[in-house]
N, C-alpha and C positions, 0 to 999 in steps of 0.2 A: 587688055580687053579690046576686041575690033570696035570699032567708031559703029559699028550699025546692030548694036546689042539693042533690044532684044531681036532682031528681027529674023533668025536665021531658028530663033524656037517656034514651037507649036506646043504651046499650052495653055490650058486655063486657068487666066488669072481669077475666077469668078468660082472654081469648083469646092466646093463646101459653106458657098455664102448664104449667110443664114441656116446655117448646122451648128447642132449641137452635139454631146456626146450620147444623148436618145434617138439620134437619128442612123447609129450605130448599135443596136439592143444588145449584141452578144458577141463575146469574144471574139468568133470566128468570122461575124462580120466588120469588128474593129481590125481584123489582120487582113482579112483579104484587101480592104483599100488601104491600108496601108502596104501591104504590097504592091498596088497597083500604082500608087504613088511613086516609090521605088523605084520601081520600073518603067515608067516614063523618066522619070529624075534621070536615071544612068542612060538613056536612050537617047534622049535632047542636049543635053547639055555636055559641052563639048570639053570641058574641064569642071567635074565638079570636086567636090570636098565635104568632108562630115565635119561639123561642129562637135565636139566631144567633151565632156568635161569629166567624165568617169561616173557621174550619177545616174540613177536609174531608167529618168528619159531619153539624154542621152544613148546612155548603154543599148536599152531596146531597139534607140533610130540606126544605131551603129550594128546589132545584129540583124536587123531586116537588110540594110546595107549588104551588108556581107555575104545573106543567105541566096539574096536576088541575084546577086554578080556571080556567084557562082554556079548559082541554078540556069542563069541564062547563059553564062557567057560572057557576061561584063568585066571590062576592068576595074578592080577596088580601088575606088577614089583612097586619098589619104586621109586625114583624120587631123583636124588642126585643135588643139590642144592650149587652151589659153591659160598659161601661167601667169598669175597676177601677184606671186610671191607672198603669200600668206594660204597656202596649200596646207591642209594636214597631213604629213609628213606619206600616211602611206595612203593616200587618195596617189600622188607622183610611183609609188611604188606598183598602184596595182594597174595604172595607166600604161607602164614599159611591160609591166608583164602580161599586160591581154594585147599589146599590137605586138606584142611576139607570140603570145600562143595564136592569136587570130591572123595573124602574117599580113600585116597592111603598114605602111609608114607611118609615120607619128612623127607631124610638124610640129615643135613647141612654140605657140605664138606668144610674144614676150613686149614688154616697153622697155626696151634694153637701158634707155637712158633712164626711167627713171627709176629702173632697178639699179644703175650705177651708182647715179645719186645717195639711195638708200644704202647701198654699200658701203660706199665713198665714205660718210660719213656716220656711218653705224648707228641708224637710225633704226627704231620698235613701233610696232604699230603704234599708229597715235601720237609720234612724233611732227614734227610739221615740217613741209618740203618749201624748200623757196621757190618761187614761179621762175622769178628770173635767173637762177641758176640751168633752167632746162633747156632743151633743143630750142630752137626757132618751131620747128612742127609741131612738141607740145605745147610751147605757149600758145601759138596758131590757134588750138582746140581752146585752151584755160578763155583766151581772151576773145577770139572774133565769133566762133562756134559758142562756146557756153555762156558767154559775155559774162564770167566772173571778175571779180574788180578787186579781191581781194590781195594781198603780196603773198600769202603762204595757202596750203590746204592740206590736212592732217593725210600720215599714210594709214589709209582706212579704206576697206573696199565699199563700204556702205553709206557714202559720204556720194551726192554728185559728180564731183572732179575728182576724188579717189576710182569710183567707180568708171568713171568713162575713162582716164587716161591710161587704167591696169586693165580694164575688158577692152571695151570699145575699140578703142584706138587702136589696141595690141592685136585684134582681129582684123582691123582693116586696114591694115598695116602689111598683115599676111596674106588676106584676101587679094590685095593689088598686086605682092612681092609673087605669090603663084598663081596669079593672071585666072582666078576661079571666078567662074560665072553662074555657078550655081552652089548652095550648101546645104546641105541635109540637116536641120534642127532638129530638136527633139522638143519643142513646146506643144503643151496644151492648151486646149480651148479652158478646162476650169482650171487652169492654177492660177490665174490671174485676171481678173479682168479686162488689163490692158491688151490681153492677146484674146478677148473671147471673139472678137470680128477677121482673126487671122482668116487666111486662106490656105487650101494647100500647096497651091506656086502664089509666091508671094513679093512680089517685085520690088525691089529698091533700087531705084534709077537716080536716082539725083546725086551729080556728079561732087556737089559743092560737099556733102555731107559723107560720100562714101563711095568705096569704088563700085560704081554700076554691077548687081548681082541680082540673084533671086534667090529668095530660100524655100527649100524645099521641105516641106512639113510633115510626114506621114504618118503622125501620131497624136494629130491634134485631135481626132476622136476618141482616145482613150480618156480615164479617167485614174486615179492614181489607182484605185482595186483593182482595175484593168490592166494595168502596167504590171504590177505583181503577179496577177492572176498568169499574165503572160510569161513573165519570167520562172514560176516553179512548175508550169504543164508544157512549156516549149523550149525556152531558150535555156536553161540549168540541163531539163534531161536530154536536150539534143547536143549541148555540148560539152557535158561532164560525164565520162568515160564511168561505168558503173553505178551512175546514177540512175535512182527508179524512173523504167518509161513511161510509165503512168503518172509522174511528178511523186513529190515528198514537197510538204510547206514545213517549215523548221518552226518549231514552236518557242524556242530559246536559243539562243548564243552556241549554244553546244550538242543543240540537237540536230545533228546531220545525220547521214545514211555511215552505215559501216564503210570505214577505208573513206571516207569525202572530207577536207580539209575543206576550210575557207579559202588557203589558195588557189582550190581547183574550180572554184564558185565565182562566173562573174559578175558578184557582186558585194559593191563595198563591204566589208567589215563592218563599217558606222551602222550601217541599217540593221546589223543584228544586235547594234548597242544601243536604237532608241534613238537615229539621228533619219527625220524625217525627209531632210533637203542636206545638202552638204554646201556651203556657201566656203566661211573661209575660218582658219580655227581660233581666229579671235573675237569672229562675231556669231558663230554658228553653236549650238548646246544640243543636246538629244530633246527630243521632245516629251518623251517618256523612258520608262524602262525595259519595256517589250520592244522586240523588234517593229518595223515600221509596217510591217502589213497586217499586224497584229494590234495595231492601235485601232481608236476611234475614227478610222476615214471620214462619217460622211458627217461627224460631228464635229471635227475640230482642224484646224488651220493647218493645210501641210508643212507654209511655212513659218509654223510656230515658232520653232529655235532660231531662227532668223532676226538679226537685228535688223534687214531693210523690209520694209515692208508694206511701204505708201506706194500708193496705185497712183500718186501726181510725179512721182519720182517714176516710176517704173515706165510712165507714159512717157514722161520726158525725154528718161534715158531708151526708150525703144525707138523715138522720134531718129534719135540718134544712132542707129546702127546696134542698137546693145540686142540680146536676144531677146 
């Protein structure tokens, strides 16, 4: 990263402050700034990247990506992929097969070391890792950064030090190894309250906590109906060959168009099994039995099936580089 970051952009840190998702009323106005988001992101920023994790917010921030670079002229940033080793098996499957159908790189961000660990000695979620058996870098984080005091911490993503040294870390880790100075998230302003005062350029400057970046937002105006809403009128029929142009919403598991498989749909599988958020598959359950845009949105917790779910933890760990 040059020594005089930020200074070489021209954006606003301030653009969406004090917005909500009514300050966006309709589809078309939830896409158009988010394109225009987009589109300054790839315009400024001189190496960016998408944050991806194959879920629905994601997914949507990873198709504006794509549609903008290509409509303008842009080069497709890469797609940095945070493997935290408790993946549902084809959450990794349907990851390799949309950066090949959508033809962009796909960096796996990883905590190699204490994935070895975990290997090394054939450890199950829930097992417990020795602090001092790890790198000097991760204890770095366990002891000066987190000031945990403990000797062990279970392998668990929904745990503090689970969580930041399989996300956190493993992102900015990558962030610094591909010199990215800006990243395309997919958060929203209602999924959390920790993130309701985001912005849409969103600076993280402090060197001591993270490699100097910004993150690039362009769908914190949506709302989860809206993200769907988006995915069965735009992003299914403009990229699934045969599929209706006017959209088709699937009402179960197996109600697709003639000739339309789930592989050809990008979107996870879990969503048409009732899985609301996709976290990790020892701590994550369907929320119901309908598919997820078919549920109770404006009634009930996206992140139901979710076992982390404290807004003192999620502030914590956002303090910290986490999404």
């Amino acid at each position: 990263m040059s020594a005089d970051f930020p200074d070489y952009l021209d954006v606003d840190y301030t653009d969406g402050e004090g917005e909500d998702p009514e300050d966006y009323p309709n589809l078309e106005d939830k896409i158009e700034k988010a394109i225009e988001v987009v589109r300054t992101g790839l315009e400024e920023y001189e190496n960016p990247a998408i944050m991806w994790t194959g879920g629905k917010d994601s997914t949507l921030t990873l198709y504006f990506v794509k549609e903008v670079a290509e409509e303008y002229g842009y080069e497709m940033p890469p797609a940095i992929f945070i493997d935290h080793y408790q993946h549902f098996d084809d959450l990794l499957d349907f990851a390799d097969r949309w950066a090949d159908e959508w033809d962009f790189e796909l960096i796996y961000a990883r905590n190699e070391d204490v994935g070895e660990y975990v290997e090394t000695n054939d450890l199950e979620p829930g097992d417990d890792i020795d602090i001092s058996a790890l790198s000097e870098h991760n204890q770095h984080h366990v002891r000066d950064i987190l000031e945990y005091e403990e000797d062990t911490f279970p392998f668990l993503l929904d745990t503090y030090v689970g969580n930041h040294l399989l996300k956190t870390v493993a992102l900015n880790d990558a962030l610094k190894e591909y010199d990215v100075d800006g990243i395309f998230s997919g958060i929203r302003w209602d999924e959390q309250e920790a993130r309701a005062d985001e912005t849409f350029f969103s600076p993280r400057h402090d060197p001591d906590i993270y490699p100097p970046h910004d993150r690039i937002q362009p769908i914190l105006q949506f709302d989860e109906a809206a993200v769907w809403d988006a995915f069965w009128h735009y992003v299914v029929p403009e990229s699934v060959p045969d599929y209706p142009d006017e959209g088709y919403v699937p009402q179960a598991y197996d109600d697709l168009p003639e000739g339309i498989s789930h592989d050809d749909i990008p979107v996870s599988p879990k969503y048409f099994k009732g899985f609301r958020s996709l976290g990790s598959e020892v701590s994550t359950d369907k929320a119901a039995e309908d598919p997820a845009w078919l549920q109770d949105l404006d009634n009930t917790t996206e992140r139901a099936g979710r076992a982390q779910d404290k807004e003192d933890l999620m502030e914590r760990l956002r303090d910290l580089g986490y999404m």
